[in-house]
TORMARDO-442432 format. One record per residue: x, y, z of N, C-alpha, C, O in turn. Coordinates in steps of 0.1 Angstrom, whole numbers, padded with zeros to 4 digits, always signed. Layout:
<marbas>
XYZXYZXYZXYZ
...
</marbas>
This chain:
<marbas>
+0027-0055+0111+0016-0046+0116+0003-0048+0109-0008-0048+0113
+0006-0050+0095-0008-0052+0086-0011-0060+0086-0023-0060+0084
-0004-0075+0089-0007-0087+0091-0016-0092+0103-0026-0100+0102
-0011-0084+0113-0018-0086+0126-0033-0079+0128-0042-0084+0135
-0034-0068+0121-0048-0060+0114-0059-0071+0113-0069-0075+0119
-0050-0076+0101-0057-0086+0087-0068-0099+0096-0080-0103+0094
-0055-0101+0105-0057-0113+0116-0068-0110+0124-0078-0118+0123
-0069-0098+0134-0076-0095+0141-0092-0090+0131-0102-0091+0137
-0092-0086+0121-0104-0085+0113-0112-0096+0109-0123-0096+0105
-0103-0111+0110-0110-0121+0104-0116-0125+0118-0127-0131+0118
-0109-0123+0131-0113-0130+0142-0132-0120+0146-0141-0126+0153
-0132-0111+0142-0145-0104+0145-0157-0110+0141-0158-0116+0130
-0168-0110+0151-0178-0117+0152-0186-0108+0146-0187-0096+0150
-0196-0116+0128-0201-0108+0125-0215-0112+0125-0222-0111+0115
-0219-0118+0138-0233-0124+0137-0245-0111+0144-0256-0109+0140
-0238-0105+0155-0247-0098+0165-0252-0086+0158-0241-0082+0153
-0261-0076+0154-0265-0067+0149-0253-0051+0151-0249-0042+0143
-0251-0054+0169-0245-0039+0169-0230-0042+0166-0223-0034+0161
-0225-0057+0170-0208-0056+0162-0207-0053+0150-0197-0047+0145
-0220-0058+0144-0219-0056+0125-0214-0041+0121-0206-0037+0113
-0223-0034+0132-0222-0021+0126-0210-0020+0131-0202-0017+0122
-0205-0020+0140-0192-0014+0146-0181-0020+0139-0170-0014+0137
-0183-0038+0135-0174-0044+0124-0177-0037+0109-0167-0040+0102
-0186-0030+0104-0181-0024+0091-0178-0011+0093-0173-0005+0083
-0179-0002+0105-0174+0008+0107-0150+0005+0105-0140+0012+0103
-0154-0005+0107-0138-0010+0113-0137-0014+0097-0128-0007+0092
-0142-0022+0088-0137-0024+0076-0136-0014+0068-0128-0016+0059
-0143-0002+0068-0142+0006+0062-0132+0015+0066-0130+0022+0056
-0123+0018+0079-0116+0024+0081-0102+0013+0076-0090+0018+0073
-0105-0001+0075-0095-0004+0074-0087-0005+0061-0075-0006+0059
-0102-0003+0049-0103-0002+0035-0094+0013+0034-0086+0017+0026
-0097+0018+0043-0091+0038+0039-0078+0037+0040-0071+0043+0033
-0071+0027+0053-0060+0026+0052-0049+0019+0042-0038+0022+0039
-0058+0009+0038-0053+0001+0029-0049+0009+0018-0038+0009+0015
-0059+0018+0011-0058+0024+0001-0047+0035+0002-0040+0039-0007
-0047+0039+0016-0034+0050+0018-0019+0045+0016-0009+0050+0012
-0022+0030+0023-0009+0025+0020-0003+0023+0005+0009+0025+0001
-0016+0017-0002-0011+0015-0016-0007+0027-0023+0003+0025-0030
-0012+0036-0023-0010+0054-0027+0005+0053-0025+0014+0052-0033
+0006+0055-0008+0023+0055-0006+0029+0047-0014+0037+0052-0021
+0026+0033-0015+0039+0025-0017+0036+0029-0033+0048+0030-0037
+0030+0032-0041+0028+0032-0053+0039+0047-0059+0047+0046-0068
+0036+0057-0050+0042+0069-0051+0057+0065-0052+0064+0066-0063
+0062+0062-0043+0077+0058-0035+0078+0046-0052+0085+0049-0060
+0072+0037-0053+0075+0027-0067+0082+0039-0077+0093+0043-0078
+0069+0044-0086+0071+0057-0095+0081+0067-0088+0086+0074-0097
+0085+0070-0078+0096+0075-0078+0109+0071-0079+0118+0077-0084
+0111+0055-0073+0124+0048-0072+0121+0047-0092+0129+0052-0100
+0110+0041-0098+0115+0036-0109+0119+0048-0116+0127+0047-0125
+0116+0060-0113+0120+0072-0120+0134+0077-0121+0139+0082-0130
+0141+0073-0106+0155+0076-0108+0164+0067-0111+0176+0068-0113
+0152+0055-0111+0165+0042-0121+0161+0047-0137+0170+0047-0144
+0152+0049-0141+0158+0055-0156+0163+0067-0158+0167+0068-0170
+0164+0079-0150+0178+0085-0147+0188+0080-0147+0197+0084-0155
+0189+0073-0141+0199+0064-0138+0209+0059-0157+0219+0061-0164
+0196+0052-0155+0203+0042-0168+0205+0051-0178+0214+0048-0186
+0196+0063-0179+0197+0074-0192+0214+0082-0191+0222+0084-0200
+0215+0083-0176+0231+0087-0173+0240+0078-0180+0247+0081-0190
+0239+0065-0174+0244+0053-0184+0249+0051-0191+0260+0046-0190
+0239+0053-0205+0242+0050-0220+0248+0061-0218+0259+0059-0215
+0246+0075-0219+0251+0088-0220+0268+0086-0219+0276+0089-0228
+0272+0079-0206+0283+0080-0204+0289+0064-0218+0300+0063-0223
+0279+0055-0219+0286+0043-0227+0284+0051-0241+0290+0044-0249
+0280+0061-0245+0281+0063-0258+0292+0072-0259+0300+0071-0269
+0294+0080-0252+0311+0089-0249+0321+0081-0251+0330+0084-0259
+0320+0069-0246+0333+0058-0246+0336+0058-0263+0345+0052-0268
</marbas>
């Protein structure tokens, strides 16, 4: 889906005065998205890595009982 974005953003004609504007109207929305996605995936990262050192902290807990 972001790929096809990506694609259709390079194919925009940025010579004519009123596309320009209407082409940075579109980069900039697409900049907002971008940034949202990275937020998500960043969030969802810091959370997976958070329950893998739960994880591992369970771990040793149980390897030092042995």
């Amino acid at each position: 889906m972001l790929l096809v974005m990506i694609q259709w953003v390079m194919k925009v004609p940025l010579n004519v005065g009123v596309q320009f504007n209407q082409s940075k109207k579109f980069y900039y929305l697409l900049l907002v998205c971008l940034q949202e996605i990275i937020v998500l995936f960043s969030k969802l990262l810091k959370n997976h890595t958070f329950r893998l050192n739960n994880y591992l902290i369970l771990l040793k807990s149980q390897t030092d009982q042995c």
